[in-house]
C-alpha positions in Angstrom: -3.9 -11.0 -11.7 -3.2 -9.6 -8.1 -4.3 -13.6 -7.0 -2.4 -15.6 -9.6 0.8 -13.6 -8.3 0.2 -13.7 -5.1 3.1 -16.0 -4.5 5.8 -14.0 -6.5 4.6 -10.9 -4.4 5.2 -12.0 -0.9 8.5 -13.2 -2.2 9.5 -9.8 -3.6 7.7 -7.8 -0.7 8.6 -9.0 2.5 7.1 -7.1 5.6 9.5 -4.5 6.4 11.2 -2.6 3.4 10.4 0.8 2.4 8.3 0.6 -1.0 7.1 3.7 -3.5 3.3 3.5 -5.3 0.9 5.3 -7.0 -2.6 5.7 -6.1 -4.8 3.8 -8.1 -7.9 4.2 -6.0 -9.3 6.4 -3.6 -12.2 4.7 -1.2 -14.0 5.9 2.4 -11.2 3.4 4.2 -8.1 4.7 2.5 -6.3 4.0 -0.8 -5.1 1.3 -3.2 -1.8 1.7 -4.4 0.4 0.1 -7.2 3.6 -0.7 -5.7 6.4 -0.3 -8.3 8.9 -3.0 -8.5 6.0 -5.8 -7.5 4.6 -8.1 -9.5 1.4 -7.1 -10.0 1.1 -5.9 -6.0 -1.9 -4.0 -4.6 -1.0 -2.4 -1.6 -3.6 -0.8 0.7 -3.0 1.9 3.3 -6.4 2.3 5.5 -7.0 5.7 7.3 -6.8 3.9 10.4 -3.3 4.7 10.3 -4.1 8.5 8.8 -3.7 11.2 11.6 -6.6 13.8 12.0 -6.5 17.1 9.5 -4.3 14.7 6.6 -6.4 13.6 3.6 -6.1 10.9 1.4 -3.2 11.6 -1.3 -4.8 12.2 -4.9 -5.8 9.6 -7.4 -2.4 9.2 -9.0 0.0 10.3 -7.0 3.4 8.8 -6.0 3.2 8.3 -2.5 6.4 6.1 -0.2 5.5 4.0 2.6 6.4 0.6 4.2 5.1 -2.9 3.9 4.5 -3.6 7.4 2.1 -6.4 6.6 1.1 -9.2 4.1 -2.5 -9.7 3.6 -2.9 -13.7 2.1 -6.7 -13.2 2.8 -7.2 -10.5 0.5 -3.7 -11.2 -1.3 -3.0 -7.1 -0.5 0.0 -5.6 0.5 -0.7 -3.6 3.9 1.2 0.1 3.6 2.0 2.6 5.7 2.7 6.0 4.2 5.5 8.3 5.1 2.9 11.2 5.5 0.9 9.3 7.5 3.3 8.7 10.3 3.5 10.8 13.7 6.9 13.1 13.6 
């Protein structure tokens, strides 16, 4: 599904606006998220971007981010959380 509407999601998820997800998956190089609003969107937010003594946010919670990047490779959504991001 994320593949055939892969099209309609970089159309309705530009790189830039502020998104809201829940976790869907919890793996050793961050989380997959399902973005509300998207058409069948997988977004991903790595732990590159987490900060040292955060953890990864629980299978199934609501978590807010941005899109900051567009993945055609992997058709993912790349996400940066709000409680991942330096104060």
């Amino acid at each position: 599904m994320v593949r055939r509407s892969w099209a309609a999601t970089v159309a309705a998820l530009p790189v830039g606006p502020r998104i809201t997800g829940k976790v869907v998956s919890r793996q050793l190089f961050g989380i997959f998220i399902r973005i509300e609003g998207g058409p069948d969107a997988l977004g991903l937010a790595e732990i590159t971007a987490m900060p040292l003594g955060v953890g990864l946010p629980a299978l199934g919670a609501a978590v807010p981010g941005v899109v900051y990047w567009l993945d055609a490779r992997n058709h993912r959504v790349r996400v940066r959380l709000d409680e991942w991001q330096a104060d």
